[in-house]
TINUMI-279177 format. One record per atom (N, C-alpha, C, O): x, z, y. Coordinates in steps of 0.02 Angstrom, whole numbers, padded with zeros to 5 digits, always signed. Each point is the difference from the previous one (the first is absolute). Layout:
<recs>
XZY/...
</recs>
This chain:
<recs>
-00848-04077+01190/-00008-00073+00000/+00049-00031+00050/+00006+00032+00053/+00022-00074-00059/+00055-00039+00028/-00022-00033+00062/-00055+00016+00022/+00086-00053+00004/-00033-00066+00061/-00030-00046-00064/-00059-00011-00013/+00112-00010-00017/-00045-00078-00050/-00039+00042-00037/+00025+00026+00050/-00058+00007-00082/-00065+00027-00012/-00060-00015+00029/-00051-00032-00012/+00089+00088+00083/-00061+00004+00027/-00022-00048+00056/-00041+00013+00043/+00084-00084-00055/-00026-00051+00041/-00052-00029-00053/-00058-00004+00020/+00071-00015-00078/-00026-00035-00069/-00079+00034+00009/-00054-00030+00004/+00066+00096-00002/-00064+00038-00020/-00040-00040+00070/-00057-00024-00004/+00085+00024+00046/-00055-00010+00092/-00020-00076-00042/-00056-00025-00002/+00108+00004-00023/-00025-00068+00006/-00070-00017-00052/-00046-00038+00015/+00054+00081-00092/-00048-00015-00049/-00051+00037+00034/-00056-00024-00009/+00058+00087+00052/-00083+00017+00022/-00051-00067+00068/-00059-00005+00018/+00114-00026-00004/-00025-00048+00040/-00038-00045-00015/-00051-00019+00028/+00087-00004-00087/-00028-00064-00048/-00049+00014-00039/-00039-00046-00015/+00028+00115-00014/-00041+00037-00053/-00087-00046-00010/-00039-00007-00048/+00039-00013+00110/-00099-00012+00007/+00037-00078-00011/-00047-00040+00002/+00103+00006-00010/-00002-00082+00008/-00009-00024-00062/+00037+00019-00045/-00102-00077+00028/-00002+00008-00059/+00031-00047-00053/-00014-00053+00029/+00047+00031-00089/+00060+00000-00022/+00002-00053-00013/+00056-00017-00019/-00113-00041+00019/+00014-00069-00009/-00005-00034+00057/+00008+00034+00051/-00022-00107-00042/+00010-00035+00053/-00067+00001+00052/-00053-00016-00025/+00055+00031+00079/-00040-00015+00057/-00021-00052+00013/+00038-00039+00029/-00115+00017-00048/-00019-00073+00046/-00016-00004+00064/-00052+00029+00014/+00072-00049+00018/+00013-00027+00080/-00039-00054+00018/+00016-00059-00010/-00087+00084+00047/-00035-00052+00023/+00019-00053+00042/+00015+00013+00058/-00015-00093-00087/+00011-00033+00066/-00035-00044+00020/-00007-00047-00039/-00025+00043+00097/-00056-00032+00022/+00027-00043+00045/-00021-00008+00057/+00069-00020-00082/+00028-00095+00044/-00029-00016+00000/-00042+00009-00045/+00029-00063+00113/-00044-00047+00022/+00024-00059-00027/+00057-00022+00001/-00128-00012-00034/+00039-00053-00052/-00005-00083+00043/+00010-00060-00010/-00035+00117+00074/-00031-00098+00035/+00025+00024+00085/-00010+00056+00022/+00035-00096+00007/+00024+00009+00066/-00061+00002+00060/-00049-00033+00018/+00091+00102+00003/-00058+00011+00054/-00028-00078+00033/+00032-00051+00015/-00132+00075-00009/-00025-00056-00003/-00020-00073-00011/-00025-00050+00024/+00057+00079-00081/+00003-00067-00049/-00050+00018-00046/+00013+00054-00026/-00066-00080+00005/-00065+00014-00069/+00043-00014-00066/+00023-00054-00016/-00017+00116-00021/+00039-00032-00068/-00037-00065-00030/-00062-00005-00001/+00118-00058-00028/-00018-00016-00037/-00023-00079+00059/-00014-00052-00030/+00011+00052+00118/+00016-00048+00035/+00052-00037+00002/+00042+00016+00042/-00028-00076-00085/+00052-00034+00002/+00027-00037+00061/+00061-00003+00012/-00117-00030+00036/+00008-00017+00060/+00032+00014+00025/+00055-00026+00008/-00095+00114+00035/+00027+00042+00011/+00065+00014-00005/+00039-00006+00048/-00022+00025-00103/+00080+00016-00015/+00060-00036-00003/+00059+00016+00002/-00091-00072-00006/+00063-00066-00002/-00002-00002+00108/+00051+00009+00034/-00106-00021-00011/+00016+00008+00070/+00024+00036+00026/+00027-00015+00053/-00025+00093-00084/+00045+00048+00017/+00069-00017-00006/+00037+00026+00042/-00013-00059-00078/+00046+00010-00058/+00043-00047+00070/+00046+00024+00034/-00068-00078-00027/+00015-00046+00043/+00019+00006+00079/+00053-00013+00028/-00116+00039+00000/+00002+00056+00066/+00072+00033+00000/+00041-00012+00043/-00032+00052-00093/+00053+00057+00005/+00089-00025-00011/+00050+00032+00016/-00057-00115-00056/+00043-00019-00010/+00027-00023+00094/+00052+00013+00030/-00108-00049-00010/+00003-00028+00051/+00035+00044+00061/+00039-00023+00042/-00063+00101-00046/+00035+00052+00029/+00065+00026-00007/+00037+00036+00034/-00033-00061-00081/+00094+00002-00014/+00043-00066+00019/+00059+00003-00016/-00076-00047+00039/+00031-00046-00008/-00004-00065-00020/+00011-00053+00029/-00031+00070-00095/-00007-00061-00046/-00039-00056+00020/-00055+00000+00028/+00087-00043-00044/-00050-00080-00015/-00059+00002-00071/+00016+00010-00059/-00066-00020+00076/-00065+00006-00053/-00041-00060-00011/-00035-00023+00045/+00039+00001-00098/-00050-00074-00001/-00055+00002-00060/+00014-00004-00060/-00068+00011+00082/-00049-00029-00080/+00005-00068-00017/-00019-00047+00035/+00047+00044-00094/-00004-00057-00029/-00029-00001-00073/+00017+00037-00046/-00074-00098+00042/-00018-00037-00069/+00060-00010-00037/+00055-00021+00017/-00082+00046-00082/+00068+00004-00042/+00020-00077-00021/+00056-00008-00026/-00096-00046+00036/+00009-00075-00009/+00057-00010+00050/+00041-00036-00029/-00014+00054+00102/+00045+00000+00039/+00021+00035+00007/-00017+00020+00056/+00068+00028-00088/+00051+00050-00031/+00060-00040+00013/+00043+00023+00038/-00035-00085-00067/+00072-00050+00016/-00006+00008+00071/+00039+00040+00026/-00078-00068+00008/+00021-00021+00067/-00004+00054+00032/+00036+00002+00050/-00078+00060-00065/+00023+00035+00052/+00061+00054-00006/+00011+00040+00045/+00023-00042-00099/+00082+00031-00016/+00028-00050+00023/+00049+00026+00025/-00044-00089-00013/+00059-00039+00017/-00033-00024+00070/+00028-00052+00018/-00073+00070+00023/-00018+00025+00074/+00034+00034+00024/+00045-00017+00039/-00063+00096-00063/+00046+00061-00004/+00055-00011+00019/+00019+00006+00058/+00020-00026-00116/+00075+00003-00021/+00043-00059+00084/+00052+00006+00032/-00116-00059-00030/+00022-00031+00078/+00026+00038+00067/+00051+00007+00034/-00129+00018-00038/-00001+00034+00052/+00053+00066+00026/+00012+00026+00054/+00013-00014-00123/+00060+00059+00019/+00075-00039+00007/+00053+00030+00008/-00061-00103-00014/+00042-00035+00004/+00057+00007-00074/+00060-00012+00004/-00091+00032-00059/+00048+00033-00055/+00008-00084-00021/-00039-00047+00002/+00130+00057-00030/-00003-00052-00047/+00034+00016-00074/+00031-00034-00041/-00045+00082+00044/+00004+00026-00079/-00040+00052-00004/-00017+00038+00046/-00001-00039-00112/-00043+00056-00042/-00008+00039-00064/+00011-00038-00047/-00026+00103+00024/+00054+00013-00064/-00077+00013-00022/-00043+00028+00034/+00035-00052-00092/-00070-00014-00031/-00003+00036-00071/+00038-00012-00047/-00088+00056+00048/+00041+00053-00078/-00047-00034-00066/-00055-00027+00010/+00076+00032-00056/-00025+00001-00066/-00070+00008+00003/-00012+00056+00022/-00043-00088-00034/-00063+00005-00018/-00043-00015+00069/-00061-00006-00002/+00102+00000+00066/-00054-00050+00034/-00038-00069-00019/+00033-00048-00018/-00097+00045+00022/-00001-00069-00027/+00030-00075+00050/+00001-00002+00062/+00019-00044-00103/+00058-00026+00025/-00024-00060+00064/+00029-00034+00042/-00102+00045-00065/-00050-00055+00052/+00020+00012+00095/+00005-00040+00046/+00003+00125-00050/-00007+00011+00074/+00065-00025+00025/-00012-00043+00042/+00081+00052-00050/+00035-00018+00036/+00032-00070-00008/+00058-00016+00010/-00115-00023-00032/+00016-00062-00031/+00008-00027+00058/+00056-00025+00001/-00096+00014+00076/-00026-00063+00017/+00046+00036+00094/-00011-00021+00057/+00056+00073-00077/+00079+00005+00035/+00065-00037-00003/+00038+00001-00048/-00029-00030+00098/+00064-00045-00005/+00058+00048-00004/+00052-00030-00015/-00045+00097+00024/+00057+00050+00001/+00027+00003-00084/-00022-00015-00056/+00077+00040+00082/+00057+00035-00064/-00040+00057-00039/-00007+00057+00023/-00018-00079-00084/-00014+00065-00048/+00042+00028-00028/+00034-00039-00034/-00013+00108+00029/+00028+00030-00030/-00026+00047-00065/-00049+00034+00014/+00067-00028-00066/-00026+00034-00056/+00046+00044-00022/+00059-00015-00010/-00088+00089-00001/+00048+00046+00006/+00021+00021-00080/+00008+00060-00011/-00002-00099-00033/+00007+00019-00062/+00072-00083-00029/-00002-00061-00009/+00052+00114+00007/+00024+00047+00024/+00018+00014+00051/+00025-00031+00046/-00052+00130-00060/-00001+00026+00079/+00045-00025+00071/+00059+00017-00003/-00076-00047+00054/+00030-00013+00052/+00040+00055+00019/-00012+00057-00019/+00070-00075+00064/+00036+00085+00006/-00020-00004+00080/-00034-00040+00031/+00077+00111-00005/-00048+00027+00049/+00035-00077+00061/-00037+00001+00049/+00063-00028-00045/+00051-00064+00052/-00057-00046-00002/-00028-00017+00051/+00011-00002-00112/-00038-00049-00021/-00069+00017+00046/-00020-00031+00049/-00014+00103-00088/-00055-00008+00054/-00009+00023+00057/-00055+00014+00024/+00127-00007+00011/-00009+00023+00078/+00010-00077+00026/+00001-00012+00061/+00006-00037-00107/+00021-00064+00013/-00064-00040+00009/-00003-00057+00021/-00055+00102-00043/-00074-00049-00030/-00044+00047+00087/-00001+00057+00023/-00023-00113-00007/-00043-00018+00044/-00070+00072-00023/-00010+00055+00025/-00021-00087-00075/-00052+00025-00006/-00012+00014-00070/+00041-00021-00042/-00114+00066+00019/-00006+00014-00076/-00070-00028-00003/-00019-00039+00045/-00016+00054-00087/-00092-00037-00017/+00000+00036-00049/+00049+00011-00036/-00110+00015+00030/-00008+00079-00042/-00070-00003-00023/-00029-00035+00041/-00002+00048-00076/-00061+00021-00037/+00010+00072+00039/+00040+00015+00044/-00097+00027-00079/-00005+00072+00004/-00042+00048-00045/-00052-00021-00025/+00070+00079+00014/-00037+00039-00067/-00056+00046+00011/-00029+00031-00044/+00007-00027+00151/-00040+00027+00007/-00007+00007+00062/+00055-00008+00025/-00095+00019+00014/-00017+00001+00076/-00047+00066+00024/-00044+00021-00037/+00058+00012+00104/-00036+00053+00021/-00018-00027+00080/+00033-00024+00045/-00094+00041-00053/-00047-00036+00065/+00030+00047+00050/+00047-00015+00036/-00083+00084-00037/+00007+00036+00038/+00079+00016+00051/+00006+00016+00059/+00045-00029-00114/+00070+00010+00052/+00035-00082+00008/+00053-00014+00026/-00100-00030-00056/+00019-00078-00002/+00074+00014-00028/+00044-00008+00041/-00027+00026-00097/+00052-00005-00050/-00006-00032-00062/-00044+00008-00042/+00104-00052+00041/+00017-00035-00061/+00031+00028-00050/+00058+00015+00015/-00080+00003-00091/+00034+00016-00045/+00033-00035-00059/-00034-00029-00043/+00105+00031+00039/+00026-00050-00042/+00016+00050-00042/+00010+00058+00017/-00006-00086-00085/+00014+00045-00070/+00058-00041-00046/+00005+00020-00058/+00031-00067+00074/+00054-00040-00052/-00038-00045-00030/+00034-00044-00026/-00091+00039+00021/-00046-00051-00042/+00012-00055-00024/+00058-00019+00002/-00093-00010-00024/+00014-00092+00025/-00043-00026+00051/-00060+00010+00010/+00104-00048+00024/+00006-00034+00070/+00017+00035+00059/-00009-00021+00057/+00036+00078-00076/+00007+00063+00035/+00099-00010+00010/+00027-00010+00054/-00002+00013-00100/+00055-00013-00026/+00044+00083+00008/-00037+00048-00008/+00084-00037+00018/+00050+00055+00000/+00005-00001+00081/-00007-00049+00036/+00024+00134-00011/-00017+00034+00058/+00041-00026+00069/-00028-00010+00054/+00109-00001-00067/+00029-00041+00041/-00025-00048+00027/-00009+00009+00060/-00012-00073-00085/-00014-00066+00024/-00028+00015+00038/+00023-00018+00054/-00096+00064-00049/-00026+00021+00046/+00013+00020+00067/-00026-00020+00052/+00078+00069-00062/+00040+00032+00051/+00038-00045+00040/-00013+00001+00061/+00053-00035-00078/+00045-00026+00029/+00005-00059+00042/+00042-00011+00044/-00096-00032-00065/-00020-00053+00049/-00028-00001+00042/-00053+00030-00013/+00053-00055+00081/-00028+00021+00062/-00076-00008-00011/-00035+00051+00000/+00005-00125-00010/-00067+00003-00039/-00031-00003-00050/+00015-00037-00047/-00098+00101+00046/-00003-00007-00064/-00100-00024+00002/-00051+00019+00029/+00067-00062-00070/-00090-00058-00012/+00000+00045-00063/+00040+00009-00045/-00108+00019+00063/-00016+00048-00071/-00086-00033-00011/-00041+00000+00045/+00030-00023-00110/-00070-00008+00004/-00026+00065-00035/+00028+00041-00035/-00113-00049+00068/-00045+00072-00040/-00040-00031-00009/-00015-00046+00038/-00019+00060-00095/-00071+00007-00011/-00018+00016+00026/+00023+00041+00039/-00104-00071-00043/-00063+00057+00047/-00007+00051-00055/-00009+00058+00020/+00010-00065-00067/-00041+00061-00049/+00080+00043-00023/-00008+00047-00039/+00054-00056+00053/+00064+00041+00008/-00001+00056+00071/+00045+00042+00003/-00087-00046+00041/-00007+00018+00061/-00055+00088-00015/-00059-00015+00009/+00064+00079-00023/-00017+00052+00003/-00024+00019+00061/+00029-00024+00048/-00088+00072-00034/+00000+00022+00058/+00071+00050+00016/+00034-00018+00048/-00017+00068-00078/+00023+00048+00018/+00038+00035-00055/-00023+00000-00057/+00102+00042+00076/+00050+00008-00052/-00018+00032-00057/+00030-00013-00052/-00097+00071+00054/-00009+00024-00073/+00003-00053-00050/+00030+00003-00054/-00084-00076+00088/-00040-00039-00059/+00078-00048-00001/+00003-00032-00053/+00048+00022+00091/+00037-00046-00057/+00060+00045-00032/+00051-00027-00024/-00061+00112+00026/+00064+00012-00035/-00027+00017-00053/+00032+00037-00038/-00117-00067+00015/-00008-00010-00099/+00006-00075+00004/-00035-00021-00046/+00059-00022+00073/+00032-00079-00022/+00043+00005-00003/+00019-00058+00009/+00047+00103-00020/+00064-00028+00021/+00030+00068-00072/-00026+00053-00018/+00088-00087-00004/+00031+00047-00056/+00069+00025+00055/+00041-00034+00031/-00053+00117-00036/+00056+00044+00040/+00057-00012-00040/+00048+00030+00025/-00034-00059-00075/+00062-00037-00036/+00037-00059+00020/+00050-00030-00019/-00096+00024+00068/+00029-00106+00016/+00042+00044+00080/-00016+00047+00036/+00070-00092-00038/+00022+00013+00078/-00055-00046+00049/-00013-00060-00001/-00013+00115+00046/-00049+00001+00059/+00032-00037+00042/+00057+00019+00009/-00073-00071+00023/+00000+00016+00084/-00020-00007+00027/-00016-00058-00013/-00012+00074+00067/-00077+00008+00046/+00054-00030+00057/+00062+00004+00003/-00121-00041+00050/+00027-00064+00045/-00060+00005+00054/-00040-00047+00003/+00031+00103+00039/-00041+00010+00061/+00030-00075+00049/+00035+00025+00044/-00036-00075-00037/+00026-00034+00043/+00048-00019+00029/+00035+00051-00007/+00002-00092+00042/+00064-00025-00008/+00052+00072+00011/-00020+00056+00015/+00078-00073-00026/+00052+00098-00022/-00005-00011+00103/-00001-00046+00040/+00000+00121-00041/+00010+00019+00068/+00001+00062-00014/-00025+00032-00045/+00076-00013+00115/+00028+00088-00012/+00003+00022+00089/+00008-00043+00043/-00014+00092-00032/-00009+00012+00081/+00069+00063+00000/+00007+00028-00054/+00031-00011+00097/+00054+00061+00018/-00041+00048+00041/-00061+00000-00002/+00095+00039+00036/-00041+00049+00020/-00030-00005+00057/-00042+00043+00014/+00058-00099+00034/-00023-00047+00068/-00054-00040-00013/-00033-00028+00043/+00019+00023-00125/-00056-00021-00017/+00011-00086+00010/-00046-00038+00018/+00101+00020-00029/+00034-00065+00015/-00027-00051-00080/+00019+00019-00056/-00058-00074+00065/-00027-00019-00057/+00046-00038-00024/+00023-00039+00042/+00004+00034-00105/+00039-00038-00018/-00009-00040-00058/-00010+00034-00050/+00011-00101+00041/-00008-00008-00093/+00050-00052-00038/+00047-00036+00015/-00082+00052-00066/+00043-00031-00037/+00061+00037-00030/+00051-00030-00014/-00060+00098+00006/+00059+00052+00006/+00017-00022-00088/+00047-00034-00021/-00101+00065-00018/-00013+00016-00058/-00037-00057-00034/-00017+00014-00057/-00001-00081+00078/-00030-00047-00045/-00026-00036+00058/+00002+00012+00060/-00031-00063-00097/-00014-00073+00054/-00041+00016+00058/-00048+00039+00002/+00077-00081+00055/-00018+00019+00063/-00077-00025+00020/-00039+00024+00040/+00034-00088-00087/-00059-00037+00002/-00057+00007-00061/+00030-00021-00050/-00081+00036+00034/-00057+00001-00040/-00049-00045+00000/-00039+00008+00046/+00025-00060-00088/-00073-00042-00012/-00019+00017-00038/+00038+00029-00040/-00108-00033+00026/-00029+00023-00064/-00070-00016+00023/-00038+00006+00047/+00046-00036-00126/-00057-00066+00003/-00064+00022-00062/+00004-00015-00060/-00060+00052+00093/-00061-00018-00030/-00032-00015-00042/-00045-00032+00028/+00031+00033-00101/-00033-00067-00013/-00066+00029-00067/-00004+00060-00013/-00022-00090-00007/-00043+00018-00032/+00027+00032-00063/-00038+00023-00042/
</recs>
């Protein structure tokens, strides 16, 4: 018997007991964030909020009847005077802003929106537990740049868009849509542990609440 033989042979007596179709693999994810009661909406939206608050972010509950005023609050307060507003926001919220709207169809190029102040975003899903925002291309969501590139970004959520924890929103979301998950304004640390932001996407985060 040769070397390649008699490696083949070690290898089929190894495998001999493995049995020949697929293995199910128990997984017992936690579908609700530590101490959270599944199925506490309260709860989880205060988490959700708490944790945003720990990163950084600016957090407001707002009645969805004052949605206008509080995006063109927002958009004040970061001093933005432009804003790139995507396809399928409804057009009420950034109505009652005296700033420059921008509409990215057709696509803005990258000058244009390193040129734009700020973005205003819907969202396709929320995780309490790591206070992350998930955007999927949606509508009101718009395409992944706009996002990136402007220093601020006013993202509204739902309360009932708001999950305890990542098992339960990765069955809301299609692994086909480009992802991007948004833990709080971009910040990156070196090895001095030197905090820095704004490296990789807007330096500033609001995100506004609402029923």
């Amino acid at each position: 018997m040769n070397a390649r033989d008699a490696i083949l042979s070690r290898i089929r007596a190894a495998v001999a007991d493995v049995p020949a179709g697929p293995v199910e693999v128990p997984r017992a994810y936690l579908r609700s964030a530590p101490g959270i009661t599944p199925g506490d909406r309260t709860a989880t939206v205060e988490l959700f909020t708490q944790r945003l608050r720990e990163y950084g972010a600016t957090v407001r509950r707002v009645p969805a009847t004052d949605l206008p005023a509080a995006v063109a609050d927002s958009l004040d307060e970061q001093a933005a005077r432009s804003a790139v507003v995507p396809e399928g926001l409804p057009a009420a919220w950034p109505a009652q802003w005296s700033g420059e709207i921008r509409r990215d169809v057709p696509e803005l190029s990258k000058a244009e929106l390193d040129g734009t102040d700020a973005v205003v975003t819907m969202c396709a899903a929320a995780v309490a537990d790591s206070g992350t925002i998930v955007l999927d291309a949606g509508p009101g969501q718009g395409r992944r740049a706009p996002t990136l590139v402007p220093d601020v970004h006013v993202c509204v959520v739902r309360e009932d868009q708001v999950c305890s924890s990542l098992p339960e929103v990765i069955t809301r979301i299609d692994p086909r849509r480009p992802i991007t998950w948004i833990s709080g304004p971009s910040a990156t640390a070196d090895i001095e542990m030197i905090r820095v932001q704004g490296v990789h996407g807007p330096r500033k985060l609001t995100v506004l609440i609402t029923p």
